[in-house]
LODRENNU-329007 format. One record per residue (C-alpha): residue in three letters; x, y, z; chain. Coordinates in steps of 0.02 Angstrom, whole numbers. Example, Ala and Ser with C-alpha at 12.3 -4.5 7.8 and 13.67 -1.06 7.14 Angstrom:
% LODRENNU-329007
{residuo = ALA | u = 615 | v = -225 | w = 390 | cadena = A}
{residuo = SER | u = 684 | v = -53 | w = 357 | cadena = A}
***
This chain:
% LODRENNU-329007
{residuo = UNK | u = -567 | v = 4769 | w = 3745 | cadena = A}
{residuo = UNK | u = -696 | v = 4734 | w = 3627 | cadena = A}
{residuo = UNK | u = -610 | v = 4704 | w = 3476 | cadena = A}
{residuo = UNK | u = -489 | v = 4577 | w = 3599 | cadena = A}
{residuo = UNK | u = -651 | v = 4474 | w = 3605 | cadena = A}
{residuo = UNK | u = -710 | v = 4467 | w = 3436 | cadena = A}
{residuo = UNK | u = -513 | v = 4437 | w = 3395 | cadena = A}
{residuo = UNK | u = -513 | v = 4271 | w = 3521 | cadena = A}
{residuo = UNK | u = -683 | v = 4216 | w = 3462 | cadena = A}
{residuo = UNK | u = -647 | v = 4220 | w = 3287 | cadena = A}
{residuo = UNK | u = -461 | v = 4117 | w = 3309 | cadena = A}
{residuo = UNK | u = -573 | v = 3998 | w = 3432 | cadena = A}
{residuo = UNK | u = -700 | v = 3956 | w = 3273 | cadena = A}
{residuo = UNK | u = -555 | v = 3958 | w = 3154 | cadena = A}
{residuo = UNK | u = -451 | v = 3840 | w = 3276 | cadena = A}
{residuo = UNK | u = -507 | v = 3653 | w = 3205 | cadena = A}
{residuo = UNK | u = -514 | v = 3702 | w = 3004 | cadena = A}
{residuo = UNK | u = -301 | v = 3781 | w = 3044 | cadena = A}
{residuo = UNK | u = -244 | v = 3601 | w = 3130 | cadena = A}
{residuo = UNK | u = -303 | v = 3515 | w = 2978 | cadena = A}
{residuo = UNK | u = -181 | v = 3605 | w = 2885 | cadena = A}
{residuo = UNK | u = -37 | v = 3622 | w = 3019 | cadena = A}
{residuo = UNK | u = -47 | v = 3457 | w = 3106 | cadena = A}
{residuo = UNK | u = 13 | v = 3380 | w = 2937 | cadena = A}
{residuo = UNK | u = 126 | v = 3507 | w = 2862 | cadena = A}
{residuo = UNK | u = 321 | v = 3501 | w = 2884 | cadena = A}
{residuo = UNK | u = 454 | v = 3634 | w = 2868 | cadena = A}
{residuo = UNK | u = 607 | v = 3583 | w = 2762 | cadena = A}
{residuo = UNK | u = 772 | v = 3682 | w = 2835 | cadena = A}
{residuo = UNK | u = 861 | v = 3651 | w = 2672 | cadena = A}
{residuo = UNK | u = 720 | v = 3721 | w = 2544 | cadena = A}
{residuo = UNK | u = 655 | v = 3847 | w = 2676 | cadena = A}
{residuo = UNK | u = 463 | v = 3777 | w = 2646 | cadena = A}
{residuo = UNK | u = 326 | v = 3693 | w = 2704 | cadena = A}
{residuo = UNK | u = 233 | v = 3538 | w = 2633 | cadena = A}
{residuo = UNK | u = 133 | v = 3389 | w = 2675 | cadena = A}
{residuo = UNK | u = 211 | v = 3217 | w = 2643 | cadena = A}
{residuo = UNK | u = 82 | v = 3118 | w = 2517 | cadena = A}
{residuo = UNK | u = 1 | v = 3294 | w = 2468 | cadena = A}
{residuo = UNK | u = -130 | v = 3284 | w = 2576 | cadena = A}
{residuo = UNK | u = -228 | v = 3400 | w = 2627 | cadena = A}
{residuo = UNK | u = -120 | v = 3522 | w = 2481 | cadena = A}
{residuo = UNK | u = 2 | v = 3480 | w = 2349 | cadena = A}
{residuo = UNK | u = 162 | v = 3560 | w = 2338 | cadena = A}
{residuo = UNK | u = 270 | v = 3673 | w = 2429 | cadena = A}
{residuo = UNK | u = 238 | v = 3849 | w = 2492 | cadena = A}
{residuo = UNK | u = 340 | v = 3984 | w = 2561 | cadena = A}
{residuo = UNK | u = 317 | v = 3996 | w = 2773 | cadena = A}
{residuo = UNK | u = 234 | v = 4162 | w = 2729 | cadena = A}
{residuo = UNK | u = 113 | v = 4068 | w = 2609 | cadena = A}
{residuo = UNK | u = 94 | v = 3943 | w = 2731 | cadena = A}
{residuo = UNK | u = 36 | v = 4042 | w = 2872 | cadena = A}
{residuo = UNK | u = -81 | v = 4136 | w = 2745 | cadena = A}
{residuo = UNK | u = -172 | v = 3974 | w = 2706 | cadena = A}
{residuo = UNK | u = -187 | v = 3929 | w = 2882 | cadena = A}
{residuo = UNK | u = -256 | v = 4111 | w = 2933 | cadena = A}
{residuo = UNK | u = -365 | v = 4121 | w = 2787 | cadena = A}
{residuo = UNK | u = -450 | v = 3938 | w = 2784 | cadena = A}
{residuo = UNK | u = -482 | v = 3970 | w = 2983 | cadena = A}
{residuo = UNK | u = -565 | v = 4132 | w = 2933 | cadena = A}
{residuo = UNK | u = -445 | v = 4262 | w = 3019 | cadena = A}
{residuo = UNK | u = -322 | v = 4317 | w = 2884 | cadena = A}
{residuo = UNK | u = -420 | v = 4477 | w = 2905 | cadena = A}
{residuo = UNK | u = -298 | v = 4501 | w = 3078 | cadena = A}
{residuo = UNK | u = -135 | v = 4471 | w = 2998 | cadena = A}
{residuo = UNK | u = -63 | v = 4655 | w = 3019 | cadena = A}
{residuo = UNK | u = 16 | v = 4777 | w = 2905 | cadena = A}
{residuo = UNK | u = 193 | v = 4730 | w = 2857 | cadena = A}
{residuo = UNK | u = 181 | v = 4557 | w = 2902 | cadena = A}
{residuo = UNK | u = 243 | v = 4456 | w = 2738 | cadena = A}
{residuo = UNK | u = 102 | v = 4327 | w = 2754 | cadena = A}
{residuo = UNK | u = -20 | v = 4468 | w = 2726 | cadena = A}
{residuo = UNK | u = 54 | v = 4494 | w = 2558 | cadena = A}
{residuo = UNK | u = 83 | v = 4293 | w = 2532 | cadena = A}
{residuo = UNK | u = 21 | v = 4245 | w = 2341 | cadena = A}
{residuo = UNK | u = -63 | v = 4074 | w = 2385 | cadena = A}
{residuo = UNK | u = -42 | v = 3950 | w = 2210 | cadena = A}
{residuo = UNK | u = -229 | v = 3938 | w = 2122 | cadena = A}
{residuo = UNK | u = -284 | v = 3764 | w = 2185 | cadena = A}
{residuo = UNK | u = -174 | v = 3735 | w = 2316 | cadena = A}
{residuo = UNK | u = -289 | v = 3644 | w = 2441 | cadena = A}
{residuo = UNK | u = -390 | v = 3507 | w = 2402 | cadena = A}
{residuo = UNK | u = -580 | v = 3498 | w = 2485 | cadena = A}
{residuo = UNK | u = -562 | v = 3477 | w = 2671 | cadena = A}
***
């Protein structure tokens, strides 16, 4: 029970710094990624895995992604997000 409440404390603090970066983003069916129209707040596209590894590691959680999911082992691109 006690790691269930550090686990829901640290996704509450991480909450408002992860919808900056999903609010905005878009998934494209045909290219299978995500990006944010006008490259703001990151340039480019990434992979849903690489996605959700940005998201989880800007909010400060990645450490909870759990073995063998594919975001864990997501390569983000070196300067993919631009100062929030």
């Amino acid at each position: 029970m006690r790691g269930d409440g550090r686990e829901k404390a640290a996704a509450e603090a991480g909450a408002a710094r992860a919808k900056q970066l999903w609010q905005p983003a878009h998934y494209c069916y045909g290219c299978t990624s995500v990006f944010c129209p006008g490259g703001t707040p990151w340039q480019g596209v990434l992979t849903p895995e690489a996605f959700k590894k940005l998201v989880w590691t800007e909010a400060d959680y990645a450490d909870q992604l759990l073995p063998g999911d594919q975001a864990k082992d997501a390569e983000l691109p070196s300067g993919v997000l631009r100062e929030l």
